[in-house]
C-alpha positions as CSV (number, residue, x, y, z in Angstrom):
1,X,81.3,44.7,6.3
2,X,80.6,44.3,2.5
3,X,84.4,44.5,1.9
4,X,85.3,41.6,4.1
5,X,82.3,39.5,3.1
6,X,84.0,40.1,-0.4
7,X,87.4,39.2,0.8
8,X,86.5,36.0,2.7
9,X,84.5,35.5,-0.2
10,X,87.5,35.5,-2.8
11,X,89.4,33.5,-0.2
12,X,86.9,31.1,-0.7
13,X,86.3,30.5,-3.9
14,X,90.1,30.2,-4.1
15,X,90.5,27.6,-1.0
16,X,87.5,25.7,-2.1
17,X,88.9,25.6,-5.6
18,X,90.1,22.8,-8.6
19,X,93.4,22.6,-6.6
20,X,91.9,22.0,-3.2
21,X,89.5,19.2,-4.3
22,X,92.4,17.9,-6.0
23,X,94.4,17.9,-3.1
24,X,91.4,16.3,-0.5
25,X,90.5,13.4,-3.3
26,X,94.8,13.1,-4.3
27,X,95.9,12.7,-0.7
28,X,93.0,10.1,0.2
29,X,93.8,8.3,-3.3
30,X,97.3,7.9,-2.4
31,X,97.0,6.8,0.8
32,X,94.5,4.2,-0.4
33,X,97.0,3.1,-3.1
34,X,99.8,3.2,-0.5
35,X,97.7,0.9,2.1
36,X,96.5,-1.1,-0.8
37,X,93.0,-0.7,-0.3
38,X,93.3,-1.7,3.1
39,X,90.8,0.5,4.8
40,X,88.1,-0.4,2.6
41,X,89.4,-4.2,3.1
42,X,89.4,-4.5,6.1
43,X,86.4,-2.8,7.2
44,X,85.1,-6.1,8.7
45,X,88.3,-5.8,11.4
46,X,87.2,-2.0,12.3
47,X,83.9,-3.3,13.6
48,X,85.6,-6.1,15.6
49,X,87.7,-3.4,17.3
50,X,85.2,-1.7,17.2
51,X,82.9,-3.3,19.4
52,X,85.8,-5.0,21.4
53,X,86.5,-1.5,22.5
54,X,83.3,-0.4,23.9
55,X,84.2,-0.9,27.5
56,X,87.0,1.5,29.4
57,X,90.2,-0.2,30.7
58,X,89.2,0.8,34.0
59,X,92.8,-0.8,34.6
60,X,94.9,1.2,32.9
61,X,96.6,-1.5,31.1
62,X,96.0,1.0,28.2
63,X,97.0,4.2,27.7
64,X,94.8,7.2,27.0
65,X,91.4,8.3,28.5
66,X,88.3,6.9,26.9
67,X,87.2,3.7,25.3
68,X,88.3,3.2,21.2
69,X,84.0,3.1,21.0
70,X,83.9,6.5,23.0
71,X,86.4,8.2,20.7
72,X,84.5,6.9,17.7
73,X,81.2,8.2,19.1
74,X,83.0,11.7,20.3
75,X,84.2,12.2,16.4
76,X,80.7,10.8,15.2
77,X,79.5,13.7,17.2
78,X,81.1,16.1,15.8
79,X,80.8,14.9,12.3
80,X,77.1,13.8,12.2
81,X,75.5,16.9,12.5
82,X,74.1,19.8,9.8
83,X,76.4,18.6,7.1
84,X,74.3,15.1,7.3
85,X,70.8,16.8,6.7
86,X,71.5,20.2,5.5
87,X,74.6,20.1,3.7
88,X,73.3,17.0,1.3
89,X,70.3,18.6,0.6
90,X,72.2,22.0,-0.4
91,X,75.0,19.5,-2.6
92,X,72.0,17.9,-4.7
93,X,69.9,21.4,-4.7
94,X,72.8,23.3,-6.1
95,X,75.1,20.3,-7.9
96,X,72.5,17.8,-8.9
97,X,72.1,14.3,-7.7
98,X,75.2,13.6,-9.2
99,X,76.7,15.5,-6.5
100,X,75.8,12.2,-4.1
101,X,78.3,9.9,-6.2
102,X,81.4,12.1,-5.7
103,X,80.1,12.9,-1.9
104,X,80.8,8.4,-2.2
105,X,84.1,9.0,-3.9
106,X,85.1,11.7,-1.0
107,X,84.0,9.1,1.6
108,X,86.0,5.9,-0.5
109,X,89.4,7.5,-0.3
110,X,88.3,9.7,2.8
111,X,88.8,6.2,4.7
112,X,92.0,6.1,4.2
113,X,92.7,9.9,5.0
114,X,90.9,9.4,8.8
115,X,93.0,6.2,9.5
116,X,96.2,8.1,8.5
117,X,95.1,10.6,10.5
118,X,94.3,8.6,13.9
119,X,97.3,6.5,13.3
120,X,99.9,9.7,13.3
121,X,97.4,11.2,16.5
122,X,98.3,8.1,18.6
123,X,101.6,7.2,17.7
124,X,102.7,11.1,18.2
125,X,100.3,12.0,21.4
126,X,101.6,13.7,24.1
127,X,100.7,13.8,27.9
128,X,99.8,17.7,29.2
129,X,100.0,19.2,32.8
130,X,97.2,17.5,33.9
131,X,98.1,14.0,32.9
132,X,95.9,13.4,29.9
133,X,96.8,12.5,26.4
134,X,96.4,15.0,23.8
135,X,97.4,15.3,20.4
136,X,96.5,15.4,16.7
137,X,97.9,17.7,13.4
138,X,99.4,20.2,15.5
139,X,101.6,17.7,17.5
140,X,101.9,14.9,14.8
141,X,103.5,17.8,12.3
142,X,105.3,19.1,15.9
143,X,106.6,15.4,16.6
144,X,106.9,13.7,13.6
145,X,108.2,16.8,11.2
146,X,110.6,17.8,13.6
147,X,110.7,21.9,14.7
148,X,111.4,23.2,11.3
149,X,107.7,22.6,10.5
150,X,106.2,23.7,13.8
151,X,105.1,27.2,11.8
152,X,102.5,24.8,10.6
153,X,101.0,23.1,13.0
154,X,100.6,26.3,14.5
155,X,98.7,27.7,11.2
156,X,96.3,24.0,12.0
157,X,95.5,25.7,15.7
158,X,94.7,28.9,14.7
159,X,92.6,27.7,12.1
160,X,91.3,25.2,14.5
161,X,90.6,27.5,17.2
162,X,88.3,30.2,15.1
163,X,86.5,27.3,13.1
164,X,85.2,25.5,15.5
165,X,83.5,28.7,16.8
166,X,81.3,29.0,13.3
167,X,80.9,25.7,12.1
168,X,81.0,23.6,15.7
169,X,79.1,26.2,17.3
170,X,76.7,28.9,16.4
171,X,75.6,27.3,13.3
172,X,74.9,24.7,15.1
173,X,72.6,26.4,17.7
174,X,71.3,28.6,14.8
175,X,69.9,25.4,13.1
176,X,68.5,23.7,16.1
177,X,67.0,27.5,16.7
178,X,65.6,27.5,13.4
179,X,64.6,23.7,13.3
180,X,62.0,24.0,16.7
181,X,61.2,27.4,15.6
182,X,59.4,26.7,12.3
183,X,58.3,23.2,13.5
184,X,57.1,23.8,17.5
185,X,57.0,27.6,17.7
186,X,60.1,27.6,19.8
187,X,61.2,31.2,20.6
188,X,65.2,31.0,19.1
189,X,65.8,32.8,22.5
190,X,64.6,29.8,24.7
191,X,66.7,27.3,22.7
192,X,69.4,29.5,23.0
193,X,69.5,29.5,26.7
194,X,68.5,25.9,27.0
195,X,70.8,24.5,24.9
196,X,73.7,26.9,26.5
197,X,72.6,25.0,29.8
198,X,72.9,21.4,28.8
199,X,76.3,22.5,26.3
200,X,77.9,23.8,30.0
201,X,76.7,20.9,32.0
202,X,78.5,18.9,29.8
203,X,81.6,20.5,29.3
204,X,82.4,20.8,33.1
205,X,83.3,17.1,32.5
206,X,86.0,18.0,30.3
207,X,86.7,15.3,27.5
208,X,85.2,11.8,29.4
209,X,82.2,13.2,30.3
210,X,81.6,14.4,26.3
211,X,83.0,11.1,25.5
212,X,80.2,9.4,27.5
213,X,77.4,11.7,26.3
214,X,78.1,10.7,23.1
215,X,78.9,7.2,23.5
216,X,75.0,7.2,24.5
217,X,73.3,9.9,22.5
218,X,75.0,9.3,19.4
219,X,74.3,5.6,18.4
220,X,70.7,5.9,19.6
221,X,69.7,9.2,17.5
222,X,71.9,7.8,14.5
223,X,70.0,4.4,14.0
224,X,66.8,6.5,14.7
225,X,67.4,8.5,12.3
226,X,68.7,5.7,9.7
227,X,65.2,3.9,10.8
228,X,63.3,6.9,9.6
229,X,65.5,7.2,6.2
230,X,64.8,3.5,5.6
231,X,61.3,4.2,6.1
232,X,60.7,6.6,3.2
233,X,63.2,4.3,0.8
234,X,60.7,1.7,1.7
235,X,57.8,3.8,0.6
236,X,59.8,5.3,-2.9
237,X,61.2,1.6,-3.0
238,X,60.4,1.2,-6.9
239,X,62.2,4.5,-7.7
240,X,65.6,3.4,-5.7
241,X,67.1,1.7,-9.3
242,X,66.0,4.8,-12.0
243,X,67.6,7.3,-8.5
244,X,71.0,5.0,-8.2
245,X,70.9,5.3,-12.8
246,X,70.3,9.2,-12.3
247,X,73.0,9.8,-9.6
248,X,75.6,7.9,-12.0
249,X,74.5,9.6,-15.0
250,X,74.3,13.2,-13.7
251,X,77.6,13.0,-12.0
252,X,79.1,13.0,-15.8
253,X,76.8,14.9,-17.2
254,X,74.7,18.5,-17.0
255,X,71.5,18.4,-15.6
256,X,68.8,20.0,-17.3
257,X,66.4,22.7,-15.4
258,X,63.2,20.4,-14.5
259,X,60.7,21.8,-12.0
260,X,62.6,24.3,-8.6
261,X,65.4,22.8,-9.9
262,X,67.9,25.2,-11.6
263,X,70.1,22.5,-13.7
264,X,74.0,22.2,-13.1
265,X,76.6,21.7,-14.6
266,X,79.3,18.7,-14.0
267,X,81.6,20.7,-12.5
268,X,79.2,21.5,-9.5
269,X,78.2,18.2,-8.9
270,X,82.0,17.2,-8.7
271,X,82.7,21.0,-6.5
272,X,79.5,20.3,-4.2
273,X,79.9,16.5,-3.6
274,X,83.6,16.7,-2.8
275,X,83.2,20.0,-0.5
276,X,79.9,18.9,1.5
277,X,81.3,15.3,1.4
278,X,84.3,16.5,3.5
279,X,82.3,19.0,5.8
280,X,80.1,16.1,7.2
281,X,82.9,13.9,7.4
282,X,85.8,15.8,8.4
283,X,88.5,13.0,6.3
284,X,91.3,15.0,5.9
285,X,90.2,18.3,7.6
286,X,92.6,17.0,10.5
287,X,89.9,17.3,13.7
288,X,88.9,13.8,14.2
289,X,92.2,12.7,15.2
290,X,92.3,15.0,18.3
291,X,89.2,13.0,19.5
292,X,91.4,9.5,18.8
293,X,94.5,10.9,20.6
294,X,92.7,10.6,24.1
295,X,91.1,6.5,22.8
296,X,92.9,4.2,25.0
297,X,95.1,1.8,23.1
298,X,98.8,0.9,22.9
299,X,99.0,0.6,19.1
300,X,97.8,3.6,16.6
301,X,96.9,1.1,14.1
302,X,93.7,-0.6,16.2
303,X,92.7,3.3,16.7
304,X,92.9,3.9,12.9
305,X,91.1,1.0,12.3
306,X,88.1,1.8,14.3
307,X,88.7,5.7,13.6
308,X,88.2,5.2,9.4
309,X,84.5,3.9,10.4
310,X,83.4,7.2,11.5
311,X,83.7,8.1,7.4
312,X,82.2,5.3,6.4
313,X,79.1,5.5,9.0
314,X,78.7,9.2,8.6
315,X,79.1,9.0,4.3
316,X,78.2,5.9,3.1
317,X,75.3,5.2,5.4
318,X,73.7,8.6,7.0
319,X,74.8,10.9,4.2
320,X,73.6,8.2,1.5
321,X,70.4,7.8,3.2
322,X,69.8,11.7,2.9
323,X,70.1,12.2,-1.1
324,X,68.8,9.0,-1.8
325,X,65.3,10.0,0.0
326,X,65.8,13.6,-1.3
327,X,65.6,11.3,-4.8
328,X,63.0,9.1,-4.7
329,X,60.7,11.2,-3.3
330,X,61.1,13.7,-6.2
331,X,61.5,16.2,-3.5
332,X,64.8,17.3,-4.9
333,X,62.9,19.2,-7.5
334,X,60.5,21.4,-5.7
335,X,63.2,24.5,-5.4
336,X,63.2,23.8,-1.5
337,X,67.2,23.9,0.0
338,X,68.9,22.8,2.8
339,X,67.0,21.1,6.3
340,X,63.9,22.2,4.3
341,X,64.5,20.1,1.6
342,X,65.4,17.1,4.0
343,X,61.7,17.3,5.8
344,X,60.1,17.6,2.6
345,X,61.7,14.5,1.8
346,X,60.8,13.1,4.3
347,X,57.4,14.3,5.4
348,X,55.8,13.3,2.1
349,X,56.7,9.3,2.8
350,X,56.0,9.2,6.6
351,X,53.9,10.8,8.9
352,X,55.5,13.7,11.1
353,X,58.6,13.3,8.7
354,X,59.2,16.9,9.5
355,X,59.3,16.6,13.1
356,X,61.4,13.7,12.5
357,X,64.0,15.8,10.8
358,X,63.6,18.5,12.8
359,X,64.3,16.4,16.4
360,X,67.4,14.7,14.5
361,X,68.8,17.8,13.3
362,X,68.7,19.2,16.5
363,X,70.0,16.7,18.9
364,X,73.0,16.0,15.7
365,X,74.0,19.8,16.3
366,X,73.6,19.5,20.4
367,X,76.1,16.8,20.1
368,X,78.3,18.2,17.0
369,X,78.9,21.2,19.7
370,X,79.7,19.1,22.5
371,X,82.4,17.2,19.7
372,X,84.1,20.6,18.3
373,X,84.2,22.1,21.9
374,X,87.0,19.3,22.4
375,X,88.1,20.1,19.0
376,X,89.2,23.8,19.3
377,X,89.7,23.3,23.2
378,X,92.7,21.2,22.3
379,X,93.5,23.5,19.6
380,X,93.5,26.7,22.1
381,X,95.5,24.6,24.5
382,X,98.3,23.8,22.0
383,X,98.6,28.1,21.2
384,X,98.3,29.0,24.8
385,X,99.0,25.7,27.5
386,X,96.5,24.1,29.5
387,X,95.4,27.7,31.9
388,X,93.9,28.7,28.7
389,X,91.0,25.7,28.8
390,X,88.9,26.6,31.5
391,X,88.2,30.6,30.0
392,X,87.7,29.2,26.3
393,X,85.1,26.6,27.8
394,X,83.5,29.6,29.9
395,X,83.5,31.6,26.1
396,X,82.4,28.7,24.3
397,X,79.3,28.5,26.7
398,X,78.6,32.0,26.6
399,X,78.8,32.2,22.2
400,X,76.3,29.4,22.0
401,X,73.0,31.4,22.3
402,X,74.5,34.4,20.3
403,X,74.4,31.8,17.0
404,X,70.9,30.9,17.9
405,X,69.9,33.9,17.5
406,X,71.8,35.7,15.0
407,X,72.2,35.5,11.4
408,X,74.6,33.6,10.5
409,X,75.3,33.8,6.1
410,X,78.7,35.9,6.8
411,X,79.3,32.8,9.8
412,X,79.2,30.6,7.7
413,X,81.1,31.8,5.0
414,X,83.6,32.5,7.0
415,X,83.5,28.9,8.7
416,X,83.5,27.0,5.1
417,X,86.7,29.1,5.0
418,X,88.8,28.2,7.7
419,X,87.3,24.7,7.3
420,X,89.3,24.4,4.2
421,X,92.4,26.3,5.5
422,X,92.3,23.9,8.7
423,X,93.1,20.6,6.2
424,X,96.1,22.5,4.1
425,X,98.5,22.0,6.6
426,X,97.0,18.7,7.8
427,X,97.1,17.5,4.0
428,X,100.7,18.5,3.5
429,X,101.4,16.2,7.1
430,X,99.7,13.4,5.9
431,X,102.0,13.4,2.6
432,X,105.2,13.6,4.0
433,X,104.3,11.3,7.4
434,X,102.7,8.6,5.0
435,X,105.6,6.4,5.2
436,X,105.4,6.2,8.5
437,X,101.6,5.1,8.3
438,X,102.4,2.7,5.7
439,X,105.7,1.1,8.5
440,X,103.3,0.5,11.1
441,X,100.4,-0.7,9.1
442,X,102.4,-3.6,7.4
443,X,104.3,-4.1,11.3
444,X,100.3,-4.4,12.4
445,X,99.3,-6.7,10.5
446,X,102.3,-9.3,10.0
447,X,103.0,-9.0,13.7
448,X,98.8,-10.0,13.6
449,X,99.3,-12.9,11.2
450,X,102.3,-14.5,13.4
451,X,99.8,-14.5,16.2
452,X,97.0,-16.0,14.7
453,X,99.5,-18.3,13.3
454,X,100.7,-18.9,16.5
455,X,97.1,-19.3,18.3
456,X,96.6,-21.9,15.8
457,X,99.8,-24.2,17.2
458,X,99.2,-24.2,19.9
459,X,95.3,-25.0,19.9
């Protein structure tokens, strides 16, 4: 077992590495260039599709299986999670505050990768055996790169299919296990079972009835838990200015050793930022855009639109929140790591700050779960046709209590692994289908500027 905790380990270092970040930050820089700063633009418009799209075409005028708002909230789920509480607090403890300014610049350019990416899911979607519409990097490298790249977006479903396994699934229930056990004296074998319970009742439902879970849980638990991050910048409020100076500062320079904090250098803040940035919001790893395949609409541009919010929700706003309380309450330097670090934050501006945590962290990983379950389900249907979804939902319900109660170090290598593999091939898609991104965009929004030209006439 040491030999292939070595070997995943040398793996990692080298998919993790300078040309990897280069690639995630080049790719989204790009495409940001290429769209002229659209996504960030036009942010305004995503919320007005946005909300538009909260109700299902229960006529069928569009095509697809959930609401735009469902799709959004089904790739929120998967995305707001562990990475939001945990993996900031790990970035800062090991990169430095700085680490939260290049977690922003993943997220600027990151915008632009996830509307790429739900653009080329919808435009390139197919319909399976069962009538619904599926799709993503596997079928938008299958469809829009034509057979002689298939090889690849069969390397995307492998990937897919182990990954979601680790980081989609017993990690999760190994946090929620460890949250309620150190806070409530939960036995990790009771939420094991329990959350293998409510995990199976869901995923009878198949896709809409995750979609409406999270259309629900999701918006509620994430403007709780923004609430309860506003709270404590409220109490450190007079610290926010020096903790915005210190996060610019230290994301050029090396932080000394001050306190449990054991100093880093630029390069980690810059290694830490970009990696964690990308784990909690997924821009470029290529899952979201399975969730935006099934949204209903008839043009891929209105799904990027709203699809390029989940980044800058789960970034700019959760992931923000997060280090910036981790600042200002000075807990960043107390040697604590990880969730720990989060509830210390926390706890030491509000009352029950812990508990707080702890109840967010847990119902984030329920739903991140219920979000990845749809994630490697399409992945394992793509591999092996849709007879294959019903067994991997039955295994996917059965692996959930193991992760509560294992240990889970060599899981999660081995998930920040294929994490990183899973957005190579999706990378290299989004490169050589961004012309066709860039067609429809402009197509979008001149055909858009006739019609309000056109509403104005004749008003």
């Amino acid at each position: 077992m040491e030999g292939i905790t070595e070997f995943v380990n040398m793996i990692n270092g080298f998919v993790w590495g300078t040309p990897m970040l280069v690639m995630i930050l080049g790719v989204g820089l790009f495409l940001s260039v290429g769209l002229k700063l659209m996504p960030i633009l036009k942010l305004g418009t995503g919320f007005k599709l946005l909300w538009s799209g909260r109700i299902p075409d229960k006529d069928k005028t569009m095509e697809g299986e959930i609401s735009p708002f469902n799709a959004l909230m089904t790739s929120l789920s998967a995305t707001i999670g562990t990475g939001n509480i945990a993996g900031v607090a790990t970035a800062i403890f090991i990169g430095g505050p700085g680490a939260l300014f290049w977690m922003w610049c993943t997220a600027l350019v990151g915008m632009a990768t996830k509307f790429a990416e739900a653009v080329l899911a919808v435009k390139y979607r197919e319909v399976d055996d069962n009538g619904n519409h599926i799709g993503g990097p596997m079928y938008y490298i299958k469809n829009g790169l034509g057979s002689k790249w298939a090889w690849l977006g069969t390397a995307f479903a492998l990937f897919g299919s182990f990954a979601g396994f680790g980081i989609g699934n017993t990690v999760q229930s190994n946090s929620v296990a460890d949250a309620l056990s150190s806070n409530f004296g939960v036995p990790t074998w009771v939420t094991g079972v329990v959350l293998m319970v409510l995990v199976g009742a869901v995923l009878v439902g198949g896709i809409k009835r995750i979609a409406d879970v999270a259309g629900k849980l999701v918006p509620l638990m994430t403007l709780f838990y923004i609430a309860a991050g506003l709270a404590v910048l409220a109490v450190n409020a007079a610290a926010i200015p020096d903790a915005i100076a210190m996060i610019v500062h230290s994301a050029f320079n090396p932080v000394a050793a001050q306190g449990g904090f054991a100093g880093a250098a630029v390069w980690a803040a810059i290694r830490f930022g970009v990696a964690r940035g990308v784990f909690s919001n997924e821009a470029g790893l290529g899952s979201a855009p399975i969730a935006h395949a099934s949204a209903q609409t008839n043009n891929p541009v209105a799904q990027g639109l709203v699809a390029m919010l989940g980044t800058f929700i789960d970034t700019l706003i959760v992931c923000s929140i997060t280090g910036l309380a981790i600042i200002v309450s000075g807990a960043w330097t107390s040697g604590e790591n990880g969730a720990a670090l989060t509830s210390l934050a926390f706890s030491t501006a509000i009352p029950m700050g812990n508990y707080i945590v702890a109840i967010a962290l847990s119902v984030f990983a329920f739903t991140t779960i219920l979000g990845w379950s749809v994630y490697s389900e399409k992945c394992v249907q793509y591999l092996f046709g849709v007879r294959a979804v019903k067994p991997f939902r039955v295994l996917w319900i059965l692996v959930v209590p193991l992760g509560a109660v294992s240990s889970l170090d060599f899981i999660w290598l081995l998930a920040d692994t294929l994490n990183a593999m899973m957005a190579i091939p999706n990378l290299i898609a989004l490169m050589l289908l961004s012309p066709v991104v860039f067609g429809l965009t402009r197509e979008y929004f001149i055909k858009k500027r006739e019609d309000e030209a056109q509403a104005k006439v004749t008003s």
